[in-house]
N, C-alpha and C positions, 0 to 999 in steps of 0.2 A: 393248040387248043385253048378257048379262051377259057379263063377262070369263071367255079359257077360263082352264082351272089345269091345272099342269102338276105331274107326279110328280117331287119334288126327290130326285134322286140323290148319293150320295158320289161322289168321280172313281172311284174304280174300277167306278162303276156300280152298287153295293150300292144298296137305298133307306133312302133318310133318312128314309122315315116321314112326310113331309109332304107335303101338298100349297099350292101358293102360284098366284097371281094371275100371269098371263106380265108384268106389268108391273111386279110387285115382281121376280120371278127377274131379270128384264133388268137391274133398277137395283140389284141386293143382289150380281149374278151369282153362283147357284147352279148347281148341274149339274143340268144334265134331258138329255133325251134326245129328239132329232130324225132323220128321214130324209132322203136323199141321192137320188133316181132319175136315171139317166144315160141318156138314149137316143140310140145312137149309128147312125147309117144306114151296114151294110158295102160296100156299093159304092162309093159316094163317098169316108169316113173322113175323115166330118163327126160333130161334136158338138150337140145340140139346146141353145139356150141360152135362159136366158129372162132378160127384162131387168125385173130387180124394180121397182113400181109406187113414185111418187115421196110417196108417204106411208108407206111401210114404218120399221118403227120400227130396225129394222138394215141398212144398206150401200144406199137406196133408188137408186133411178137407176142401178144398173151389172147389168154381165151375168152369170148365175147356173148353177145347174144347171139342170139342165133343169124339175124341180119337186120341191119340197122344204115341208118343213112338223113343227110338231114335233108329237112326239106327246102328244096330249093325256092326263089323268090318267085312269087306268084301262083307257088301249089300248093295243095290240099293235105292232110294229114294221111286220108284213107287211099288217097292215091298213090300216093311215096310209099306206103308200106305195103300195098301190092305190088308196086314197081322193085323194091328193096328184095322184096323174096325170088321177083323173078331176077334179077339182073346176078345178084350175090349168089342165088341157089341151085336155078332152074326149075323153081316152085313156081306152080301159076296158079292163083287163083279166077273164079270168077266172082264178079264185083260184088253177092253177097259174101263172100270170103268161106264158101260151104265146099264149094267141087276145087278137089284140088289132083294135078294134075305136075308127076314130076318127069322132066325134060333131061335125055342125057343124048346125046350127039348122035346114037343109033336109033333110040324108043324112045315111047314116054309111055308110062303109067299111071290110071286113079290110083289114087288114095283115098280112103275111107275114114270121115272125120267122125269125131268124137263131140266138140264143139267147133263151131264155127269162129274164125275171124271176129277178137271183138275189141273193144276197147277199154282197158280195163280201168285204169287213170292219167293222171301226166303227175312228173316230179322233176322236181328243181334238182338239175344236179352244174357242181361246181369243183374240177379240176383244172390244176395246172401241173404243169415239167419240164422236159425239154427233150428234143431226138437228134440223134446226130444231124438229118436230112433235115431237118425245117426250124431248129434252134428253139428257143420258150415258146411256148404256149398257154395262154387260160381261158379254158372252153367252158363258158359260161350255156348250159342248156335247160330248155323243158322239154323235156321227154314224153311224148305220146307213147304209154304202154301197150302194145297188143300180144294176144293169146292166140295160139292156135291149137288144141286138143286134137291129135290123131289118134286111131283106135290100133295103128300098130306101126312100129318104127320104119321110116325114111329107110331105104336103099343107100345107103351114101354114096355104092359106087357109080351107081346113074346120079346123082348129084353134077350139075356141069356149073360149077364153080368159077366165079369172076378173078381169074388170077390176078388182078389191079388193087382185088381188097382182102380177100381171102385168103389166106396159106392152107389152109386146108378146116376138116369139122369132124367132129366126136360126140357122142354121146356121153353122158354123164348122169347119174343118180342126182335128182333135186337136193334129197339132202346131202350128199357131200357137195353140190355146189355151194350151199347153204352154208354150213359149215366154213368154207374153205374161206366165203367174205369174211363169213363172221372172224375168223382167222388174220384177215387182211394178208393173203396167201396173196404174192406178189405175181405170180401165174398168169391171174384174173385182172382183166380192168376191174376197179373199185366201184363199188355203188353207195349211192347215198345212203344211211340208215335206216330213213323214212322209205325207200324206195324197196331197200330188200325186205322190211317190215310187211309194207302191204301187198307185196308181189310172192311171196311166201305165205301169206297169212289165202288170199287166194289159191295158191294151189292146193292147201290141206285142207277147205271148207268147201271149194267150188268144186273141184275135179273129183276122179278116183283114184289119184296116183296113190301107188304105194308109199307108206311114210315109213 
């Protein structure tokens, strides 16, 4: 399979005119650009989390966003993150990000949203490490954040799960996820400061989730 390439960004986001191999960007760490989807169940004010797959070339084995993925060279932000939910989830949305519909290998079901699909910022974030399977890395990214508010929690087990990225998903209370960065609980990929600042600060002013 050939490797995807990714559009090499300046940090302010300008493009650089290139495009590169995700395995050079990873080991050279350039700036590209990925999405964020957050889907949050208002009733309960739980977090959907997914636990990255133990061959991933960045943070394998710990608990994530809900589905994430970068964008490949020549795509769009809003299209990668409806593409991310379905291919990671089996969540489909339609291209207002309002009807959502979950896909499991028998059925599928609506879902009944809360809010729709939006976009809520982007933030610079910058890691590096290393994995047994793909040796250092520094993933230099901006992150497009999206929301998705549902009026009542995800099925997991109709969930049909991209075993290539995913090891599996859970729910989780906002605020112990909250907590647990702020912790720098090794569980969790790390988020920027700035990033859990205003993606926290949104869910206690914009949603009804429980605090």
């Amino acid at each position: 399979m050939q490797e995807e390439e990714f559009d090499v960004l300046n940090r302010d986001g300008s493009p650089a005119l290139q495009r590169l191999p995700r395995s050079v960007v990873h080991a050279e760490g350039h700036w590209h650009r990925s999405v964020h989807v957050w889907i949050v169940d208002e009733k309960e004010g739980t977090l959907l989390l997914q636990m990255r797959a133990p061959d991933k070339d960045t943070f394998p084995n710990r608990l994530d966003v809900s589905a994430a993925g970068h964008i490949a060279a020549g795509e769009g932000s809003w299209d990668t993150a409806l593409r991310e939910l379905e291919e990671e989830l089996g969540v489909e949305l339609d291209d207002r990000g309002a009807s959502v519909k979950v896909y499991s290998r028998e059925e599928s079901a609506l879902l009944h949203v809360a809010q729709p699909l939006r976009l809520l910022f982007t933030a610079e974030s910058e890691n590096q490490g290393e994995t047994p399977a793909h040796g250092k890395f520094v993933d230099r990214e901006l992150q497009d954040v999206y929301l998705l508010v549902t009026r009542e929690a995800l099925d997991l087990s109709k969930l049909k799960l991209q075993q290539s990225e995913v090891l599996g998903v859970r729910f989780l209370p906002w605020t112990q996820y909250r907590d647990a960065l702020c912790a720098g609980d090794e569980a969790f990929v790390p988020r920027p400061a700035e990033y859990a600042r205003r993606f926290f600060k949104i869910l206690h002013e914009q949603t009804n989730l429980k605090s």
